[in-house]
C-alpha positions as CSV (number, residue, x, y, z in Angstrom):
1,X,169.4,60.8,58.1
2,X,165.9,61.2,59.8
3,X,164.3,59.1,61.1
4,X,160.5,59.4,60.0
5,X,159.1,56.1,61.7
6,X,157.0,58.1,64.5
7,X,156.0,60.6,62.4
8,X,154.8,57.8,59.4
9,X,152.8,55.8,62.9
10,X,151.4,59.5,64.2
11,X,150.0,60.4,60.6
12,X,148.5,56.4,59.9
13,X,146.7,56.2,63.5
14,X,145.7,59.7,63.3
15,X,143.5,58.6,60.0
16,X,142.8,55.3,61.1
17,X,141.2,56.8,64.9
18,X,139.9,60.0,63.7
19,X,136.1,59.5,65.8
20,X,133.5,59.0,63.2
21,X,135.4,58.1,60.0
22,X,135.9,54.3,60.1
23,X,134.7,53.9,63.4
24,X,133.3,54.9,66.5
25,X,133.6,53.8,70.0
26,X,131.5,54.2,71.9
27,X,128.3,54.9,69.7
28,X,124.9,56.4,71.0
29,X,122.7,53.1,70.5
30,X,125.8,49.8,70.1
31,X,129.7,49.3,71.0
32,X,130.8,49.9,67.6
33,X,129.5,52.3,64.8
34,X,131.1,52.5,61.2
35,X,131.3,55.1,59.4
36,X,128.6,58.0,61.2
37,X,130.4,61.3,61.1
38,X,129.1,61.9,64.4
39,X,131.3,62.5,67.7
40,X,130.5,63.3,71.3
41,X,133.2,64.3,73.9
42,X,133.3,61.0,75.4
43,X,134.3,59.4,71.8
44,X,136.6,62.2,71.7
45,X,138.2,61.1,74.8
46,X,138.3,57.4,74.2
47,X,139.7,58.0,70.3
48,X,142.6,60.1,71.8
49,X,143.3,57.1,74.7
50,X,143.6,54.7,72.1
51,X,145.8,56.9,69.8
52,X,148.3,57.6,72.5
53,X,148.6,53.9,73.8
54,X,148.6,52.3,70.0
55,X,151.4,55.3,69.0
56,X,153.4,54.7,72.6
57,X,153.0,51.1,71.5
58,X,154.4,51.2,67.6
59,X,157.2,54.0,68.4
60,X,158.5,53.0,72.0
61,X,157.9,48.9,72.3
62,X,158.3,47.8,68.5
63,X,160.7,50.4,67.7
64,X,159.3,51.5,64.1
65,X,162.2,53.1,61.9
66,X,161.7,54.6,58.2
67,X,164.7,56.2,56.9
68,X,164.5,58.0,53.7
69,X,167.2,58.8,51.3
């Protein structure tokens, strides 16, 4: 069986830190934006920093497994 726990944590935090959707860190004029559609390349760069440590942290230290079938 396969095991489609990273692939299930890839899909979720690539939604949940897509720059501009829910959120955005930083923004042009506060910390936090919601919601603005708008990126920069900074944003860019901080959205893919926390993607990688957040997935490296769900798939290597917790050890999320989904096995369908």
């Amino acid at each position: 069986m396969a095991d489609w726990g990273p692939v299930f944590v890839a899909v979720v935090l690539f939604v949940l830190l897509s720059p501009g959707l829910l959120f955005q860190i930083p923004s042009k004029g506060k910390v936090v934006e919601f919601g603005t559609l708008q990126t920069s390349s900074v944003v860019i760069f901080i959205h893919s920093v926390l993607f990688l440590a957040l997935a490296a942290v769900f798939m290597l230290a917790v050890g999320v497994h989904v096995y369908l079938g």
